[in-house]
Backbone as JSON Lines, residues from 0, in Angstrom:
{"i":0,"aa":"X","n":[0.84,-1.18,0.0],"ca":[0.0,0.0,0.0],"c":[0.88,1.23,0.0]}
{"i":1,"aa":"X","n":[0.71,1.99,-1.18],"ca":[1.41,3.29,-0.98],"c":[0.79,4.42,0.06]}
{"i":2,"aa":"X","n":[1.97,4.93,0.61],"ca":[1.74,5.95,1.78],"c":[2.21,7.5,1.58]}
{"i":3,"aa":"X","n":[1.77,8.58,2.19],"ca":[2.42,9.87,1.8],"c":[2.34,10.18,3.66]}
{"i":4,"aa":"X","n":[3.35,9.69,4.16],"ca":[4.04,10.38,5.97],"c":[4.75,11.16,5.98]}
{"i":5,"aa":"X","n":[4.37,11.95,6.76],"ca":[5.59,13.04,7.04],"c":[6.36,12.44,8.71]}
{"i":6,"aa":"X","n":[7.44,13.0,8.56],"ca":[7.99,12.79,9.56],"c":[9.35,14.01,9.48]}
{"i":7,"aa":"X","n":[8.38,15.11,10.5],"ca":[9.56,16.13,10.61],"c":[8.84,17.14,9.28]}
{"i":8,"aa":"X","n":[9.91,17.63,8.73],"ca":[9.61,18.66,7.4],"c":[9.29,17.55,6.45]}
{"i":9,"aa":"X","n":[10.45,16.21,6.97],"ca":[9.76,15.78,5.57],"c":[8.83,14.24,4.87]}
{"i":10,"aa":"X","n":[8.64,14.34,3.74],"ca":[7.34,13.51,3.71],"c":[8.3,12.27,2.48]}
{"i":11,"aa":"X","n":[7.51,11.22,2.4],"ca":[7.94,10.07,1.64],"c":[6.54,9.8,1.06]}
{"i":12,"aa":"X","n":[6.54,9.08,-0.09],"ca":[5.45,8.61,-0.76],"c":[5.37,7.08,-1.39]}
{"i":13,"aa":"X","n":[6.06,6.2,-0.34],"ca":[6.59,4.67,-1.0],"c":[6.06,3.85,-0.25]}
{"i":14,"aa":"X","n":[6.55,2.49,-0.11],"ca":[5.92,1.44,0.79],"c":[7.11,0.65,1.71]}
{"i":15,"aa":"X","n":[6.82,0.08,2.26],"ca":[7.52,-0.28,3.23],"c":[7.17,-2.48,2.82]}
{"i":16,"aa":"X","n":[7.79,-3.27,2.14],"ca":[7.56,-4.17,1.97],"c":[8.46,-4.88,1.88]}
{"i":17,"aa":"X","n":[8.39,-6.51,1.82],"ca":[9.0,-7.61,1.4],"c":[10.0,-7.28,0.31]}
{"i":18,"aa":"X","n":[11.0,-8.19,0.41],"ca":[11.79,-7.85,-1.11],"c":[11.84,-9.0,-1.66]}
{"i":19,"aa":"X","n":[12.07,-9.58,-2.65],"ca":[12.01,-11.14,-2.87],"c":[13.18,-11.07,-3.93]}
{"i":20,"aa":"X","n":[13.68,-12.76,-4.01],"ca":[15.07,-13.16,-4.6],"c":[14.72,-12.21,-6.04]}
{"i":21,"aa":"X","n":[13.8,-12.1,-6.9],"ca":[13.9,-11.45,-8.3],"c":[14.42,-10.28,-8.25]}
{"i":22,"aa":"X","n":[13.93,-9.44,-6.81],"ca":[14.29,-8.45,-6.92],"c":[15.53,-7.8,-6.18]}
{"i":23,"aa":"X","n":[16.55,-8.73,-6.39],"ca":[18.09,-8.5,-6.13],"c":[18.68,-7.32,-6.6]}
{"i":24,"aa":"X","n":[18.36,-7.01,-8.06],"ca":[19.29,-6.24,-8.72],"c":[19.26,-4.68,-7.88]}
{"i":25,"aa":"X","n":[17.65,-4.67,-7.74],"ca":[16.62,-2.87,-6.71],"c":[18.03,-3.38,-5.36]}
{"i":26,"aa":"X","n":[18.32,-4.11,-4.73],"ca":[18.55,-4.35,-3.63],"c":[20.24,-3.62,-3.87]}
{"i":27,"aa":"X","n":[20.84,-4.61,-4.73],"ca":[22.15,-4.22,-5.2],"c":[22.38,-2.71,-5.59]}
{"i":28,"aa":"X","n":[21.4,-2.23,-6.47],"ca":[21.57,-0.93,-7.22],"c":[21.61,0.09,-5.62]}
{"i":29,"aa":"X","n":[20.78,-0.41,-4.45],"ca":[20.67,0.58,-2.85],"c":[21.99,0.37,-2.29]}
{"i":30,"aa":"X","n":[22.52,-0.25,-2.28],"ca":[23.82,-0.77,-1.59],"c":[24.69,0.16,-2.45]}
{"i":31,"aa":"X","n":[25.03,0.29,-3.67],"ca":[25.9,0.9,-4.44],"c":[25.28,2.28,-4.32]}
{"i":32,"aa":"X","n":[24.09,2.89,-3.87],"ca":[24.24,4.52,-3.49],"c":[24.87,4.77,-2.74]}
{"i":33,"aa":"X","n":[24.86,4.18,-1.74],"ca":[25.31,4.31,-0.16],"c":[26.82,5.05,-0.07]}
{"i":34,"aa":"X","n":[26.82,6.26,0.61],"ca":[28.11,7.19,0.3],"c":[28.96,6.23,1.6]}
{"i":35,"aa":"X","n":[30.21,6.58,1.53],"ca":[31.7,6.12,2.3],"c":[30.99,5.92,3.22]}
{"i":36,"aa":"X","n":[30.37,6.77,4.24],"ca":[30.08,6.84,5.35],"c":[29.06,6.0,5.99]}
{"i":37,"aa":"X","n":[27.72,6.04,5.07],"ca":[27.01,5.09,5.65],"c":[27.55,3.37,5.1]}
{"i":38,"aa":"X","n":[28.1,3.36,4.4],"ca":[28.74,2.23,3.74],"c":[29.79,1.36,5.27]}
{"i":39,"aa":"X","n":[30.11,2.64,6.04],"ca":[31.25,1.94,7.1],"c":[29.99,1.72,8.44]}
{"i":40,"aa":"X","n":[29.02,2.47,8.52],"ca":[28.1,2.2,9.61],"c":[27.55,0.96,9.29]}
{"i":41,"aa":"X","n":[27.26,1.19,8.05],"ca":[26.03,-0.31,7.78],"c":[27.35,-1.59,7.92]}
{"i":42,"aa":"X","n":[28.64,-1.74,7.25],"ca":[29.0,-2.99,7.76],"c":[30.56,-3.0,8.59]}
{"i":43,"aa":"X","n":[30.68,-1.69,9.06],"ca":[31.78,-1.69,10.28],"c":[32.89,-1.21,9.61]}
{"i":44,"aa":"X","n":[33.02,-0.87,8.4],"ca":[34.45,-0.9,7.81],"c":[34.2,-0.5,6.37]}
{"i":45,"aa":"X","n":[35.47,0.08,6.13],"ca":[35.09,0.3,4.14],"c":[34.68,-0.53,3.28]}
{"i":46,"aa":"X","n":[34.02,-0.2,2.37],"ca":[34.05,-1.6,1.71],"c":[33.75,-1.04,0.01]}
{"i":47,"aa":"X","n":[34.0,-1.99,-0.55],"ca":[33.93,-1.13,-1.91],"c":[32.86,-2.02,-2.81]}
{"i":48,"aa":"X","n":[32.64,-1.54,-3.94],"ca":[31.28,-2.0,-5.06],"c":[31.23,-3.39,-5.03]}
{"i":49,"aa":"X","n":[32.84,-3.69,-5.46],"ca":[32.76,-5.05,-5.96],"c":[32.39,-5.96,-4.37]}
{"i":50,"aa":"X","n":[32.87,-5.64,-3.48],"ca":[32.13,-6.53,-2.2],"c":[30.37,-5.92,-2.14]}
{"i":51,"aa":"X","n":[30.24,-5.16,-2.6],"ca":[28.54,-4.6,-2.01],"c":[27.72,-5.73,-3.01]}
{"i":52,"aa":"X","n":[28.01,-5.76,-4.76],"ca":[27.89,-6.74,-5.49],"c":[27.61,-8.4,-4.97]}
{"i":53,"aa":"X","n":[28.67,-8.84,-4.55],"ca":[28.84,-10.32,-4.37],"c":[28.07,-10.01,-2.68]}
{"i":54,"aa":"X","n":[28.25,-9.03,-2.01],"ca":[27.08,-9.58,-1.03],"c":[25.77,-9.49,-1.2]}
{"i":55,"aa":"X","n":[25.37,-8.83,-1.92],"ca":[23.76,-8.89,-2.62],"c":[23.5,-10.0,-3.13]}
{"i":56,"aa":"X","n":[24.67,-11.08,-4.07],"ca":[24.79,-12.3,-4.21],"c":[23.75,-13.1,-3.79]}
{"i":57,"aa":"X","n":[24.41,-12.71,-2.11],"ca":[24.17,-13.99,-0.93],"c":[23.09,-13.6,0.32]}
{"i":58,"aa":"X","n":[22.67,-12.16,-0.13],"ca":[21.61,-11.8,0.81],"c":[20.5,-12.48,0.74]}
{"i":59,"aa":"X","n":[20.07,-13.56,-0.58],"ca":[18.9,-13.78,-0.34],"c":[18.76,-15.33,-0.3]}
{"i":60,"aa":"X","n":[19.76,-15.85,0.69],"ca":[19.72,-17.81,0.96],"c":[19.01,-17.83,1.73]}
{"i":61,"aa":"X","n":[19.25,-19.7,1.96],"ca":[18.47,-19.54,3.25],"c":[18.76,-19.3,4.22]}
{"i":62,"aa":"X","n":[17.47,-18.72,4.84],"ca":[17.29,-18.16,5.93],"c":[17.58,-16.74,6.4]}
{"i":63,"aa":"X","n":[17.59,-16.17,4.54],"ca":[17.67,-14.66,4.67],"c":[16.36,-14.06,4.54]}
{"i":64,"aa":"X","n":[16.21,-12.33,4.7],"ca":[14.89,-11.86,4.39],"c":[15.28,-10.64,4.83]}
{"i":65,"aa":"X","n":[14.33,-9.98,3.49],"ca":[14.72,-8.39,3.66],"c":[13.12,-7.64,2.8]}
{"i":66,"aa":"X","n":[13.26,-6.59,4.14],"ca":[12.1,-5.6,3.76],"c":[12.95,-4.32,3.22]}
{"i":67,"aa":"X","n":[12.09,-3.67,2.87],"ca":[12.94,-2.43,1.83],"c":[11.89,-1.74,1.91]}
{"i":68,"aa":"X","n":[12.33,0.02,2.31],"ca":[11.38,0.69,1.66],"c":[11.65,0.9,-0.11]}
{"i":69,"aa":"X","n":[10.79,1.36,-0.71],"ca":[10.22,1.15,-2.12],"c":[9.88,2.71,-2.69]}
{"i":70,"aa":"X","n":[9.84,3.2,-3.11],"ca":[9.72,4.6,-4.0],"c":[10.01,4.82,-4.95]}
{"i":71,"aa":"X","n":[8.74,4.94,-6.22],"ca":[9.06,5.21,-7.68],"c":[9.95,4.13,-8.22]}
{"i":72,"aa":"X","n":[9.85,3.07,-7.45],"ca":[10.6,2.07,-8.29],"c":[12.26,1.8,-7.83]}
{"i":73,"aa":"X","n":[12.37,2.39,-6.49],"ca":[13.96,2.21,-6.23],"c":[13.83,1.61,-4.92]}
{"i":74,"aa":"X","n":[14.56,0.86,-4.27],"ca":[15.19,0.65,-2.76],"c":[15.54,2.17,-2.44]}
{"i":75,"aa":"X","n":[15.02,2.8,-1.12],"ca":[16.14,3.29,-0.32],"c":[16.61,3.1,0.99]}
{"i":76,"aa":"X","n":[15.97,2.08,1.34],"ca":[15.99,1.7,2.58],"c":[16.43,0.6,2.63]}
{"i":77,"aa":"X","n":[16.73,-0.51,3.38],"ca":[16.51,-1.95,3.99],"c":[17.15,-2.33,5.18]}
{"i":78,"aa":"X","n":[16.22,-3.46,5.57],"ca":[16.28,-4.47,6.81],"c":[16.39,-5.9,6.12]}
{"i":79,"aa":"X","n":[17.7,-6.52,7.06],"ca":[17.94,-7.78,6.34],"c":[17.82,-8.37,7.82]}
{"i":80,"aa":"X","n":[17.19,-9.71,8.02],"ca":[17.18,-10.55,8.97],"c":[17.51,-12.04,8.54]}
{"i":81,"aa":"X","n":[18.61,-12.26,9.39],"ca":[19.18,-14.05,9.1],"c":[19.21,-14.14,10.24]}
{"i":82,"aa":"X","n":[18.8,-15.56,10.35],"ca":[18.56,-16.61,11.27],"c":[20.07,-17.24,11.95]}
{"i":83,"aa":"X","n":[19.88,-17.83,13.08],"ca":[21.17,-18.0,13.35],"c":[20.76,-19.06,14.49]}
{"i":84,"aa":"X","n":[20.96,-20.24,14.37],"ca":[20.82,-21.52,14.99],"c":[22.08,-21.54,16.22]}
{"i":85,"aa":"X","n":[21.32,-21.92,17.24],"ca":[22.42,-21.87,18.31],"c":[21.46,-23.27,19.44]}
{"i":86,"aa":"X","n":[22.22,-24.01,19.83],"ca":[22.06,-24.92,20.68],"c":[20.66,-24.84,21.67]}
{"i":87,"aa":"X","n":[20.07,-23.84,22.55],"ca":[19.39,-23.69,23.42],"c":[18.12,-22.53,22.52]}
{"i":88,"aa":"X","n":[18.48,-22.12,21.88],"ca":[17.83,-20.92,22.13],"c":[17.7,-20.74,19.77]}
{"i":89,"aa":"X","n":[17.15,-20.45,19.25],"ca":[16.87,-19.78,18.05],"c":[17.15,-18.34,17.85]}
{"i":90,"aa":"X","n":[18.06,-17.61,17.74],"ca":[18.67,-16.07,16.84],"c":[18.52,-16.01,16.08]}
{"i":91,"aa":"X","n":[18.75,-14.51,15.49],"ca":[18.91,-13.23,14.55],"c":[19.37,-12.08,14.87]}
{"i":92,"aa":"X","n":[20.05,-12.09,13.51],"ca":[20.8,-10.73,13.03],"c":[20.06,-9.91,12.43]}
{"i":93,"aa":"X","n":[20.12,-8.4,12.44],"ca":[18.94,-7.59,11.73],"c":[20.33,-6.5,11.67]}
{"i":94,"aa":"X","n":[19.92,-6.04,10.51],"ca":[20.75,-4.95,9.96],"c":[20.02,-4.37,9.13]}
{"i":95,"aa":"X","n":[20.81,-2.99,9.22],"ca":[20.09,-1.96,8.3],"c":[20.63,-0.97,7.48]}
{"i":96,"aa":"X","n":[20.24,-0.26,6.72],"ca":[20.52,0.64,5.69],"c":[19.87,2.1,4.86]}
{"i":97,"aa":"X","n":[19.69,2.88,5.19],"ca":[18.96,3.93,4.72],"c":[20.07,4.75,3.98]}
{"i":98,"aa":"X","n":[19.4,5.55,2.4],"ca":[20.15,5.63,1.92],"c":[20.53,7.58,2.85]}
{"i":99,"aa":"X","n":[21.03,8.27,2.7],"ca":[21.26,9.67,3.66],"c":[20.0,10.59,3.49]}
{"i":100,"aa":"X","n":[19.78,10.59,1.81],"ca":[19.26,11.88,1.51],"c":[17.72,11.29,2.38]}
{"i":101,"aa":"X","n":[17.33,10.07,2.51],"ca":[16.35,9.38,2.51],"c":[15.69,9.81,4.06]}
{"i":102,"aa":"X","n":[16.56,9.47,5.01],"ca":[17.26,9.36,6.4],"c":[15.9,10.54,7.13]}
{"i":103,"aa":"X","n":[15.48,10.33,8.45],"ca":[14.41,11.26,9.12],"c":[13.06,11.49,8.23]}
{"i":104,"aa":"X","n":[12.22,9.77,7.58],"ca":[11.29,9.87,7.56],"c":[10.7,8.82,8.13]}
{"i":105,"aa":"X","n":[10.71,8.22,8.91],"ca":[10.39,7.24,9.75],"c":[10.88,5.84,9.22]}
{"i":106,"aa":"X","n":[11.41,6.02,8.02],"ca":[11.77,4.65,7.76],"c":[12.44,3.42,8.19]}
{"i":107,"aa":"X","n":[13.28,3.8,8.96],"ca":[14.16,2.88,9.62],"c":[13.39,2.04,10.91]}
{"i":108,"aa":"X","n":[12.41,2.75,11.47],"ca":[11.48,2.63,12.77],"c":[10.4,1.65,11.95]}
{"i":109,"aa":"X","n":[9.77,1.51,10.98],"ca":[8.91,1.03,9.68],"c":[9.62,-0.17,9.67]}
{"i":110,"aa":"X","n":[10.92,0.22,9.01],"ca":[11.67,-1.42,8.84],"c":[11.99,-2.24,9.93]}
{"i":111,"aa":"X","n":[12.26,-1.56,11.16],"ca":[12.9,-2.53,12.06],"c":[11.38,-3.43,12.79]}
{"i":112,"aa":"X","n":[10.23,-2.66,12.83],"ca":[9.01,-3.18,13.42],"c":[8.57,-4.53,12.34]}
{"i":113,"aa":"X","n":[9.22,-4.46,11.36],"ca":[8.68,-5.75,10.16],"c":[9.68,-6.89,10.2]}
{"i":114,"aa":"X","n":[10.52,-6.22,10.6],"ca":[11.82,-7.38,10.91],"c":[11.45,-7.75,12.2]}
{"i":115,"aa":"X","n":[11.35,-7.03,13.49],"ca":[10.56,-8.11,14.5],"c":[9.47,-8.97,14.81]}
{"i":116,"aa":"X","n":[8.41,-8.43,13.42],"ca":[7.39,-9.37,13.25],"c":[7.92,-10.53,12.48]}
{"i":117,"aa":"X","n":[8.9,-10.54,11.57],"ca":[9.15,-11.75,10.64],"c":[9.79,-12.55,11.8]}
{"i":118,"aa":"X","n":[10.76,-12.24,12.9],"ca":[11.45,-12.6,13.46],"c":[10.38,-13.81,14.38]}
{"i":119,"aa":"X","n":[9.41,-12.82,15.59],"ca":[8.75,-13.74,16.07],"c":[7.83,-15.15,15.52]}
{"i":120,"aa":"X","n":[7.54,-14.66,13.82],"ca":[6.44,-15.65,13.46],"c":[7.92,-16.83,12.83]}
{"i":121,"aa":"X","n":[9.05,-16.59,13.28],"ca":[9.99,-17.48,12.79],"c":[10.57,-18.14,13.7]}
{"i":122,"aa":"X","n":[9.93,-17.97,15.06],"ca":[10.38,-18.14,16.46],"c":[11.92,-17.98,16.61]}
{"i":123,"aa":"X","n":[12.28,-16.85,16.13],"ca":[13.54,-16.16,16.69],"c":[12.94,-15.84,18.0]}
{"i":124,"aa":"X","n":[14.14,-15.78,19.25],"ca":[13.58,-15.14,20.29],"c":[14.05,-14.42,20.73]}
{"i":125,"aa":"X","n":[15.5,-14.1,20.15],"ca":[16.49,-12.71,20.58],"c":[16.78,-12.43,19.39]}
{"i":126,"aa":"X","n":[16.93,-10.97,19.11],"ca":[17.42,-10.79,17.56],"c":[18.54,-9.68,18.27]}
{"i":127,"aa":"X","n":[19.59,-9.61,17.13],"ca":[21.01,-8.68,17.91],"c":[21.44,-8.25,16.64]}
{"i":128,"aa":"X","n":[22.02,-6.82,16.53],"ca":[22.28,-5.67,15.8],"c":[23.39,-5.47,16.56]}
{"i":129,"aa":"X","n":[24.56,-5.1,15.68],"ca":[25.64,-3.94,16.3],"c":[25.83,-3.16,15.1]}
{"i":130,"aa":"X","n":[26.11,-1.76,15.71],"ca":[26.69,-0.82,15.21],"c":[28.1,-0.08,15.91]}
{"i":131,"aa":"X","n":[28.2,1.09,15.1],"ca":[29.44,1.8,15.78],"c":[28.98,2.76,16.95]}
{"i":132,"aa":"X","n":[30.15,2.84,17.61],"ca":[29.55,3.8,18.94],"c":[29.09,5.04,18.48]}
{"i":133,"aa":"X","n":[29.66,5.37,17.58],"ca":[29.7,7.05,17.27],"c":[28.05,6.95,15.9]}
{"i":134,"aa":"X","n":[27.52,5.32,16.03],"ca":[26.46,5.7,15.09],"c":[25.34,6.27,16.04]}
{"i":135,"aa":"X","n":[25.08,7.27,16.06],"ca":[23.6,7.77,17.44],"c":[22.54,7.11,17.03]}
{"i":136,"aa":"X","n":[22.16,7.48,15.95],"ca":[21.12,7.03,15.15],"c":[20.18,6.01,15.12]}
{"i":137,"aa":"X","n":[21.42,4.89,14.63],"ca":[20.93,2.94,15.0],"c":[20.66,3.04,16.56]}
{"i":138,"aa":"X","n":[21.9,3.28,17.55],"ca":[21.27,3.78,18.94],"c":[20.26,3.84,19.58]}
{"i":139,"aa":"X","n":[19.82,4.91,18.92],"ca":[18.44,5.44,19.62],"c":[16.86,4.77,19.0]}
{"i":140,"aa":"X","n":[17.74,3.94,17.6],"ca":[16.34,3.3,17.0],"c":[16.08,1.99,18.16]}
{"i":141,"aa":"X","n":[17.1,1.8,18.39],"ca":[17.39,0.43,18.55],"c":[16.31,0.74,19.94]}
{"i":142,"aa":"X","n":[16.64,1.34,21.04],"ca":[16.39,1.6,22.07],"c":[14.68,1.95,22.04]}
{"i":143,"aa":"X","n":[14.24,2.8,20.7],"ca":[13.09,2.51,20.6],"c":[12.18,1.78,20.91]}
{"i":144,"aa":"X","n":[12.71,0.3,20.12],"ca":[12.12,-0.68,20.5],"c":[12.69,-1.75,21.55]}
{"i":145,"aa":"X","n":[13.53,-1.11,22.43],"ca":[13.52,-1.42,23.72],"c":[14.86,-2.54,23.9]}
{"i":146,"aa":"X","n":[15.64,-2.6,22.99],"ca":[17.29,-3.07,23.13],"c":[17.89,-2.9,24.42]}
{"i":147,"aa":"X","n":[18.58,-3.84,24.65],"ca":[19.51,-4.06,25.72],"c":[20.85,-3.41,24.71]}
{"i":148,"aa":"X","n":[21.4,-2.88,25.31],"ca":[22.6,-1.81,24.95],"c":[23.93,-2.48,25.37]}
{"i":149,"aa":"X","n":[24.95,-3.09,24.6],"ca":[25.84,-3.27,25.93],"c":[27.42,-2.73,24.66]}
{"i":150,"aa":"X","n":[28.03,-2.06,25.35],"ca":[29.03,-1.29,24.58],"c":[29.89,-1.92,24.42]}
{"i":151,"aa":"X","n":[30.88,-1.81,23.67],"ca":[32.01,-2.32,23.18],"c":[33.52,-1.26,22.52]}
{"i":152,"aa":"X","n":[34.75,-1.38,22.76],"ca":[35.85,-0.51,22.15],"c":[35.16,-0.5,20.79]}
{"i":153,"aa":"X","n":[34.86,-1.52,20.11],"ca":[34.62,-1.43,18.37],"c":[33.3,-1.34,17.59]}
{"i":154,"aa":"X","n":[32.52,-1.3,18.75],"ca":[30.8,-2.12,18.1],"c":[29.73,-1.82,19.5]}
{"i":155,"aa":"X","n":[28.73,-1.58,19.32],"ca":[27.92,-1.6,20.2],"c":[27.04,-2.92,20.06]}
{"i":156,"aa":"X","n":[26.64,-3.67,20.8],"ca":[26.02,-4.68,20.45],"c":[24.38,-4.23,21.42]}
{"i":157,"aa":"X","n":[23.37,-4.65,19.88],"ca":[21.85,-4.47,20.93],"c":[20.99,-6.0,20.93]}
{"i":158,"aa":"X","n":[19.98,-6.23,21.89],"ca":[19.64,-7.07,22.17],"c":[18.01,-7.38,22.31]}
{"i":159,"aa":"X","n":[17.26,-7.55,21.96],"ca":[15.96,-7.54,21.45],"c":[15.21,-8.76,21.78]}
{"i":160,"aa":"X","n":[14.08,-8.62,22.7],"ca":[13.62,-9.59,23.15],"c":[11.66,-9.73,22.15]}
{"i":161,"aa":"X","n":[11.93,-10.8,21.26],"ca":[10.68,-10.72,20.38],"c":[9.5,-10.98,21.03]}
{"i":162,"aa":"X","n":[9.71,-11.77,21.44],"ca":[8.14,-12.78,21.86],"c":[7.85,-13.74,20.97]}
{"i":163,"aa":"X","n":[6.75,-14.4,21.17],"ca":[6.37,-15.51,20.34],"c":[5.03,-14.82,19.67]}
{"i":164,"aa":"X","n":[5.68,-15.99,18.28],"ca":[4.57,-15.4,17.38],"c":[2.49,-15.38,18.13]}
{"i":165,"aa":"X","n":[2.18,-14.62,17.57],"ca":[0.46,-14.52,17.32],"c":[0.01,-14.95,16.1]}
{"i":166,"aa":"X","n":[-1.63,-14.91,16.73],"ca":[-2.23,-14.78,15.19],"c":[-2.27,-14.02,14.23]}
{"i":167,"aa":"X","n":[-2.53,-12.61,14.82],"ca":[-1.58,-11.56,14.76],"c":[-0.89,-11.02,13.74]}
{"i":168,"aa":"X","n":[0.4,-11.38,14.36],"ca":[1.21,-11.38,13.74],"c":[1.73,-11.83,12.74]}
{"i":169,"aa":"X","n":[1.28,-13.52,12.45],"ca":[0.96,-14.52,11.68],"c":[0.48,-13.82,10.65]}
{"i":170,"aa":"X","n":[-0.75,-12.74,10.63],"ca":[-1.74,-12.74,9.57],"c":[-1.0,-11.68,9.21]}
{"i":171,"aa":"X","n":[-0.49,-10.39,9.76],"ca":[-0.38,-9.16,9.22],"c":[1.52,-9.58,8.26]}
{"i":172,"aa":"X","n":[2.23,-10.49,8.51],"ca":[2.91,-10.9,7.65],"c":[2.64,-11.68,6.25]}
{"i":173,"aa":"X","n":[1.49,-12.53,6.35],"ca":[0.73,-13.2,5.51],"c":[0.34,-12.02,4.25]}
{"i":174,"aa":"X","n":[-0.47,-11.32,5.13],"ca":[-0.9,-9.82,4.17],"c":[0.28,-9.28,3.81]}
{"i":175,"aa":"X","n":[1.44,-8.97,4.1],"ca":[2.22,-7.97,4.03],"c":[2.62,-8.87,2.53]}
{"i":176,"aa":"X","n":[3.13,-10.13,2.68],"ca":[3.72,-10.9,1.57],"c":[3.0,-11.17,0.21]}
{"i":177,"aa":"X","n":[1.8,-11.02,0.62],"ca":[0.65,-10.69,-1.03],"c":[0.26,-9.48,-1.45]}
{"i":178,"aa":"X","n":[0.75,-8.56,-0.85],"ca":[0.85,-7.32,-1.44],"c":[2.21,-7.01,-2.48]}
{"i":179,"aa":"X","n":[3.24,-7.52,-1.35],"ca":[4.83,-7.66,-2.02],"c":[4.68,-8.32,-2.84]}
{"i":180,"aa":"X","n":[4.43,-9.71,-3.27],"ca":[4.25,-10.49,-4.24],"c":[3.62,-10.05,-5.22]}
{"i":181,"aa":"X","n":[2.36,-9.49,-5.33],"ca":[1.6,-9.3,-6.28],"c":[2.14,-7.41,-7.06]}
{"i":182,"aa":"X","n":[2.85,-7.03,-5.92],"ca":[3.67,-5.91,-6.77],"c":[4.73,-6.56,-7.27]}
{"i":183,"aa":"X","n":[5.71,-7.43,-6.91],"ca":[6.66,-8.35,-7.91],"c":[6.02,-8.95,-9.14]}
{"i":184,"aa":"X","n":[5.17,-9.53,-9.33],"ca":[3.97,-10.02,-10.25],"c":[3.99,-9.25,-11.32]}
{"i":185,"aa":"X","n":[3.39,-7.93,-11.03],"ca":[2.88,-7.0,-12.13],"c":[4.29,-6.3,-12.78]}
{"i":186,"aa":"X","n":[5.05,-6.33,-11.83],"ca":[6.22,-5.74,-12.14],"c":[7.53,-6.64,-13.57]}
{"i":187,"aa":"X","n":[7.08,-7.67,-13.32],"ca":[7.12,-8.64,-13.95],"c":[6.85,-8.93,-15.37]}
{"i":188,"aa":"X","n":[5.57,-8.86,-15.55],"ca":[4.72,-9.11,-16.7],"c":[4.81,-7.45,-17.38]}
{"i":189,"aa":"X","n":[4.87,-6.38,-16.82],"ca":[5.37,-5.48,-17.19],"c":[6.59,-5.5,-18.26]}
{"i":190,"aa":"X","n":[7.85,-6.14,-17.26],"ca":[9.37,-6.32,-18.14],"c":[9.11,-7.28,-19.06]}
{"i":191,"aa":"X","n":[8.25,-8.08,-18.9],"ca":[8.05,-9.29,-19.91],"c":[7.52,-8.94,-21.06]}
{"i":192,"aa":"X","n":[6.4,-8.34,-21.23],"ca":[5.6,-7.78,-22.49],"c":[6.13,-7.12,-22.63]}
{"i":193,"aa":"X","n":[6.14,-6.15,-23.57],"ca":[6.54,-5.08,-24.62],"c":[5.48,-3.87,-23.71]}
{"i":194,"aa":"X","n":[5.95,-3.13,-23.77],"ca":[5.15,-1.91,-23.43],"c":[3.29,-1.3,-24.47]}
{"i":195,"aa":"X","n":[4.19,-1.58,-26.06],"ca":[3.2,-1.28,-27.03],"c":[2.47,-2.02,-26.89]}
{"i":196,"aa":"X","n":[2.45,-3.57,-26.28],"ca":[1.43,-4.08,-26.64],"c":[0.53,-4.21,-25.99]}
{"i":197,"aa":"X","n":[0.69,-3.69,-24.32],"ca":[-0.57,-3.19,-23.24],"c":[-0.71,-1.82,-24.04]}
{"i":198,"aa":"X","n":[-0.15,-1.38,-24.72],"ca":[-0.85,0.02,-25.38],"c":[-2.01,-0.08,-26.44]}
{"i":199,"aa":"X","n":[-1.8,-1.03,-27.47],"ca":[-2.54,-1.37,-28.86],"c":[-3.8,-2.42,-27.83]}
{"i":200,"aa":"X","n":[-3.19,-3.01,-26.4],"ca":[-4.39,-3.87,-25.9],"c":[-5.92,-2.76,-25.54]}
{"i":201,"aa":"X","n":[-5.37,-1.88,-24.87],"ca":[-5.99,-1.11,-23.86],"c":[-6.61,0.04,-24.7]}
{"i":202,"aa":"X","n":[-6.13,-0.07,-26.08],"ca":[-6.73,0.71,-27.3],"c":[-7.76,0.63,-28.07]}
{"i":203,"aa":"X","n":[-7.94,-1.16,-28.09],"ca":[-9.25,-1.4,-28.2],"c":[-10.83,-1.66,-27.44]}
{"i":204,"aa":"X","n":[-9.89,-0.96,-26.13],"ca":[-11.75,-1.36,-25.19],"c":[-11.95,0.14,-25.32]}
């Protein structure tokens, strides 16, 4: 569902959805805006095209999943959540990305609330984010939704207690994924046909 929020002066007009394996390249093309800076927040360190490339690769195996905000047809946002099997207990990693110019429209707060719903209906039961100390930003999102904070010389590490899935929750992911889908769909049959020929179709009714 497209939205027009403001948040602050300023306003966005995109969606906040699923991303699916087709749509790698939208995912890749967001990663390669990303200036020096948010490039070292989002994965701790410099990194250059050809690694942003081959990790878009591998963002979408199993047990990956990523929401993206969506506008006019581009990524500028995303939340990636992988699973992480551990002896006692079921984890996740959640990371994120907004592109700058994008940055103070609620988006990041949007993405991280869809990544804790995918999380619980996946019975993750702790999900954990680090960033840099000097990122405020991730910080204070994080804390939003109610992170355990615990600092580090190199990394801040946060700590997120999901809950177990609902019905709920169950359903409003269910919905969220046939909306995403069925905009992958059209988007689709779009690149597939020829443009003229939904033109010469839609010419004769």
């Amino acid at each position: 569902m497209n939205r027009s929020i403001k948040s602050g002066a300023k306003a966005r007009h995109g969606e906040v959805r699923r991303l699916w394996p087709a749509e790698r390249d939208l995912f890749t093309a967001h990663l390669l805006r990303l200036d020096a800076d948010t490039r070292r927040e989002r994965f701790g360190t410099a990194v250059t095209d050809d690694f942003l490339r081959n990790y878009a690769e591998t963002t979408f195996g199993v047990g990956g999943l990523v929401y993206a905000y969506v506008e006019a047809g581009e990524v500028r946002g995303a939340a990636e959540l992988r699973g992480l099997e551990e002896i006692v207990i079921q984890t996740g990693e959640a990371a994120f990305s907004v592109e700058r110019t994008w940055r103070r429209r609620g988006i990041g707060g949007e993405l991280f609330s869809r990544l804790i719903t995918a999380a619980r209906n996946r019975n993750i039961r702790t999900l954990y984010m680090t960033c840099l100390p000097e990122n405020a930003a991730m910080r204070n999102l994080a804390r939003k939704f109610e992170a355990e904070m615990v600092g580090g010389y190199a990394d801040v590490e946060g700590r997120i207690a999901t809950g177990a899935p609902t019905p709920f929750t169950l359903l409003d992911e269910a919905m969220d994924n046939a909306r995403s889908f069925a905009t992958l769909s059209l988007s689709l049959q779009r690149s597939f046909w020829p443009s003229a020929l939904f033109g010469r179709s839609a010419s004769r009714h």
